[in-house]
Structure formats: structure tokens, C-alpha cells
C-alpha positions in Angstrom: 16.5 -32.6 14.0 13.8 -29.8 14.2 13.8 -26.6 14.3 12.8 -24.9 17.7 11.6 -21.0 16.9 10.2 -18.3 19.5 9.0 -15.0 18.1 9.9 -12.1 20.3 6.8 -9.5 20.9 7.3 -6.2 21.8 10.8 -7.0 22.8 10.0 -8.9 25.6 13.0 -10.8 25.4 12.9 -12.5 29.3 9.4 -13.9 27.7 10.8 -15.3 24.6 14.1 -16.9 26.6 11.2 -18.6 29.2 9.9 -19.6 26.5 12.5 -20.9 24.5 13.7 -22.9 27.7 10.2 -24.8 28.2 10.5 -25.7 24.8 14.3 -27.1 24.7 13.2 -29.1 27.5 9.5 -31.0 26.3 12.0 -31.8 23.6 14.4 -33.6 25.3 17.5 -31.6 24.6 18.9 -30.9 27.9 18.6 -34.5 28.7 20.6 -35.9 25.7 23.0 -33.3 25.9 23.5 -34.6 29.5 23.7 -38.5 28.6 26.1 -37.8 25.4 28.7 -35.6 28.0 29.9 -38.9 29.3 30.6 -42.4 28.7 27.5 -44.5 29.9 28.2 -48.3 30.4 26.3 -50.8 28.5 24.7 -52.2 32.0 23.5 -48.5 33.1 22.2 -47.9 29.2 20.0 -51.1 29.4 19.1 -50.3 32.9 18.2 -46.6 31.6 15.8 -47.7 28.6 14.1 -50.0 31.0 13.0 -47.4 33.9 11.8 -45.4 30.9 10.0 -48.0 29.5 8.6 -48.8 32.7 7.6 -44.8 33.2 6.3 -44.5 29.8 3.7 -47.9 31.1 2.5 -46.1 33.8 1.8 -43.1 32.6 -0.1 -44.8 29.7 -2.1 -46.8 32.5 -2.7 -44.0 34.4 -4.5 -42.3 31.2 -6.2 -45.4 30.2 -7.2 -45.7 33.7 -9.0 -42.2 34.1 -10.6 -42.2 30.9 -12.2 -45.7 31.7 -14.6 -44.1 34.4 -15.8 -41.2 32.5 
């Protein structure tokens, strides 16, 4: 597990918590948080990993695509 740090300027601390936040979540911590609070069956996990993997495809397409017609 990494650290997450935010440096607080000029005591700006609504800054630093906005911060903070956008960080938490582009690192996924909300969202495992939220699947480790209940029990997840074993069809819903599998079913879970796939949309991801399927989401992960698309949006790897999508970037292959638009850098193929520069």
C-alpha cells in the first residue's frame, strides 16, 4: 500500500481536502472499501472482473484507435 500525501499551502485546507479526495479516488480506494463492506458471491465476483475487463478493452481501443489517424 502507498502512501497518499497532500501538502497544505497557505492553510488552504478546503484545497488540500479536494485534493486529497481526487487522489483517494484515481487510486481506487473508495471503490475497494465499498466491495470489501459486504459479502460478494462468487457469480457477481466473476461477473465484476469481466465488465472491467471488458471496460479496460475499450478504452484501450479507443486510444489505439485515435492515435492510428494522427
Amino acid at each position: 500500500m502507498k502512501a497518499i500525501e497532500v501538502k497544505v499551502i497557505d492553510n488552504d485546507l478546503e484545497k488540500a481536502m479536494r485534493i486529497l479526495k481526487k487522489k483517494i479516488q484515481n487510486d481506487g480506494l473508495f471503490k475497494r472499501l465499498k466491495l470489501k463492506k459486504s459479502y460478494e458471491k462468487p457469480s457477481e465476483f466473476r461477473r465484476r472482473k469481466q465488465r472491467e475487463a471488458l471496460r479496460r478493452q475499450r478504452i484501450a481501443a479507443a486510444k489505439r484507435a485515435r492515435y492510428r489517424y494522427r
